[in-house]
N, C-alpha and C positions, 0 to 999 in steps of 0.2 A: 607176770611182768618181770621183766628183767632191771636191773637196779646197778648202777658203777659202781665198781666196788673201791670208794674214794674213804681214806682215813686219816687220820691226823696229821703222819707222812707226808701225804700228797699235798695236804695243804701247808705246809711248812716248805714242800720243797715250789711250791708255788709261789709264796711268799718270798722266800732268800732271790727266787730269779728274777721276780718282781723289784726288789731293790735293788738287784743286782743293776736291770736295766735303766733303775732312777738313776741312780750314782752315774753310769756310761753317760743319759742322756743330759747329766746336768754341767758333766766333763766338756765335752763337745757341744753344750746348745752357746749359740752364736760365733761359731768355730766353722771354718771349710770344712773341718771334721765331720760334724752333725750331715753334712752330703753323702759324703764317704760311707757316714752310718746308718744311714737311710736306707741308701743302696744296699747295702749290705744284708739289711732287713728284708728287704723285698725280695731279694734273692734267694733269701733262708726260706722264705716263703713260698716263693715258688718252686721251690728245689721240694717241699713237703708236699706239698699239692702234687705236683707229678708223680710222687710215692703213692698217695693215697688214690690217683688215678690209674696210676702202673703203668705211666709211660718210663718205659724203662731205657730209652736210650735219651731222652732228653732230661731224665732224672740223675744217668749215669753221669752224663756231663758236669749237670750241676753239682751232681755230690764230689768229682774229681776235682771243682772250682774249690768248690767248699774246705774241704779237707787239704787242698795243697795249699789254698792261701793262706791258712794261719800263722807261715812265718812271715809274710809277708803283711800283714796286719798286723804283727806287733812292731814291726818297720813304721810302718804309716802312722801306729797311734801311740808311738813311742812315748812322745810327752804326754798325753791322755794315761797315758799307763802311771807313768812315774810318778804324776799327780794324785793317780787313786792309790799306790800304794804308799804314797807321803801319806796323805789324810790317814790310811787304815793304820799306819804307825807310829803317827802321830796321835791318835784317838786315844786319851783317857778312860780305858772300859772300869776304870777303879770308882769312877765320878759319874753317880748316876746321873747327873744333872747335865754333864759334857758329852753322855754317849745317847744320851734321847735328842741331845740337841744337833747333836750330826744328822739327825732325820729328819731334813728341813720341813718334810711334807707334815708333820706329827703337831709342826709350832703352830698357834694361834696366828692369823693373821694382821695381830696389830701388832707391831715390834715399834723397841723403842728407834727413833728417828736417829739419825747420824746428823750435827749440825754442821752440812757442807757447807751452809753460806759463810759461818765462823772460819773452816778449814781454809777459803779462798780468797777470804780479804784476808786473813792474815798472811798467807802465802802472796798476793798480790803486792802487801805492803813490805814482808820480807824482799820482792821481786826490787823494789824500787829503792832499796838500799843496799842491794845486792848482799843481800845474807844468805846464805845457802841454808836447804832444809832438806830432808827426807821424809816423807810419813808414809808410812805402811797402813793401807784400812782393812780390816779382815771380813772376810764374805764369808763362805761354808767353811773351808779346810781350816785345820786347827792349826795355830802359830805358836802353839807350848813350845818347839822345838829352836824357838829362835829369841824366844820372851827372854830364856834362862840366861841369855850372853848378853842383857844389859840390867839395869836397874827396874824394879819392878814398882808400879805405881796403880796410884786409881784416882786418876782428876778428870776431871768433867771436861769437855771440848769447850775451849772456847777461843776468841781473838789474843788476850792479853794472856795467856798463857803460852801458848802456841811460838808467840813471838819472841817471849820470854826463856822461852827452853830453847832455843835457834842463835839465840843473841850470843856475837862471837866472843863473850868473856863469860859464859852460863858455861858450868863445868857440864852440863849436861849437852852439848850443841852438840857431841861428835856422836857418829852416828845415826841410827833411823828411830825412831817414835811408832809404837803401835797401838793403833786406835779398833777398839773391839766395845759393842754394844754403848756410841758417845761418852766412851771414858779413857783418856790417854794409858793405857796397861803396863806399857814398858817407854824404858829412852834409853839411848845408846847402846840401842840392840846394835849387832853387829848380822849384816844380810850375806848369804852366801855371793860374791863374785861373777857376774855371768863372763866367760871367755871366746864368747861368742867371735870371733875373727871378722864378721859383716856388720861390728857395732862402728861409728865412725870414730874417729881418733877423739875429736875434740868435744867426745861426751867424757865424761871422767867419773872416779868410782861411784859418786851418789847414782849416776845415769846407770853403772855398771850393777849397782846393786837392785837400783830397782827392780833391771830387767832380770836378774838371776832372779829373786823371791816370786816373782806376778809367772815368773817359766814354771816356778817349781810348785806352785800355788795357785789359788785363784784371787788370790790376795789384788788389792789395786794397789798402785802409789805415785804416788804426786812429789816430783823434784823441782827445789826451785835452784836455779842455777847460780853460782857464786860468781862469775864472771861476767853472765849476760843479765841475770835478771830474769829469764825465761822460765815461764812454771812447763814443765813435760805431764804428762799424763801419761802414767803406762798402766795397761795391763792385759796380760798372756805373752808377756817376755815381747812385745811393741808398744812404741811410745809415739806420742801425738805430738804436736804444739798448736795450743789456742790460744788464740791473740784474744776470742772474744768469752771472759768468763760465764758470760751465761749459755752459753752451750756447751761450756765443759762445765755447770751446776747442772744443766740436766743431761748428760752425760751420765754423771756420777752417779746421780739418783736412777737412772736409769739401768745401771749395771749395780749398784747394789741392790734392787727389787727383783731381780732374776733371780 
C-alpha cells in the first residue's frame, strides 16, 4: 500500500495558506470585493481541474488568465491590500496576548459587549446641542499606530463620560476617541486625513477623518456634526446618515459580530 508522503512541512504550509485565506476573506466579507474573490476562486479551480484532466487548451487559457491578471488584481484590491499589510505592521508580535488576538477565529465566543446604546444617546444628545464628536470603535486591525498621537486612557464606555470628553471647554474634545474591548483607550488621537476629491465639500475634517481611518482600517466611526447635529456612520472609508437610531444600534452590532 502506498502512503503520502505528508510531514510537518506540508502541514505548516497548509496552515499559513489557510490563514492566509482567513485574513483575504475577512478583508473583503461584506465588500463588492468578496465577488471579485469568489470569482476568482472558482477560476483557480477550474483552471486545476483542467490540469488534472489535461485539457490542455482550455487549461492553457486559463493559466494565461491566471498569470497575466495578477497586476491587475492588485489594481482591484488595492485597498484590501493596504489594509492587510496595515494590520500585519501594525501587529505587536512582542505581546503575546495582541498577536493570538489577531486570530479572530482562536477567541472564545463570548467577548466583552461594546455599550452601543451608551455610545448613541450620548452621540444623540451631543446631536441636539450641536457639539461635535469623533469615535473610532476598533474591530480586528490593530490601532497601536494611531493610539500613540493622543492621550492614552482606560475608562469604561458610558453616556456621562462620552459627553464629558466632547464638551467644547474639555481640553480633551479635539480630536477622535478610541474605543477598543468597552474601554475608551485613547482621546485626541489624531486620524490620518482621507483626500479623497468625491468627498462633498460641506463634510469637514471630523467627516474627513473618519473616512481616511474606516479606508485604512476595519475600524467603524460615528461623527456627530457640529453644525448640523447629524450623527454619520462610516465604515470602509463610506458614510451613512440615520435619522432612525435603532437601525443604526443594530447596524453597529451587526458589523462588530463579523
Amino acid at each position: 500500500m502506498d502512503y503520502l508522503d505528508f510531514d510537518f512541512l506540508d502541514f505548516l504550509d497548509i496552515l499559513l495558506v489557510a490563514v492566509l485565506l482567513y485574513y483575504v476573506y475577512k478583508l473583503v466579507k461584506g465588500t463588492v470585493a468578496i465577488n471579485i474573490f469568489l470569482g476568482i476562486a472558482i477560476i483557480y479551480l477550474i483552471w486545476k481541474l483542467t490540469e488534472a484532466l489535461q485539457m490542455e487548451l482550455l487549461s492553457d487559457i486559463l493559466g494565461k488568465f491566471i498569470g497575466g491578471g495578477f497586476i491587475a488584481l492588485i489594481i482591484v484590491f488595492q485597498q484590501e491590500i493596504r489594509k492587510f499589510l496595515l494590520m500585519l505592521g501594525s501587529t505587536n508580535f512582542t505581546s503575546k496576548k495582541s498577536f493570538i488576538r489577531q486570530f479572530s477565529f482562536l477567541k472564545s465566543e463570548i467577548t466583552e459587549i461594546i455599550n452601543v446604546d451608551a455610545i448613541l444617546e450620548a452621540c444623540k444628545e451631543m446631536g441636539a446641542i450641536k457639539t461635535g464628536a469623533l469615535i473610532v470603535i476598533k474591530r480586528n486591525n490593530s490601532l497601536d499606530f494611531i493610539k500613540d498621537t493622543g492621550d492614552l486612557m482606560n475608562l469604561e464606555v458610558n453616556k456621562p463620560i462620552l459627553k464629558s470628553i466632547f464638551y467644547k471647554n474639555s481640553p480633551l474634545h479635539d480630536g477622535a476617541i478610541i474605543i477598543e474591548d468597552n474601554k475608551i483607550v485613547a482621546t485626541r488621537v489624531i486620524l490620518p486625513i482621507s483626500k479623497e476629491a468625491n468627498i462633498p465639500l460641506r463634510f469637514g475634517l471630523r467627516h474627513r477623518a473618519a473616512i481616511g481611518i474606516t479606508d485604512k482600517t476595519d475600524a467603524l466611526a460615528l461623527v456627530v456634526s457640529e453644525e448640523t447635529g447629524e450623527i454619520s456612520y462610516i465604515k470602509d472609508g463610506e458614510f451613512v446618515l440615520f435619522k432612525n437610531l435603532d437601525e443604526l444600534n443594530v447596524k453597529i452590532r451587526q458589523d462588530l459580530s463579523n
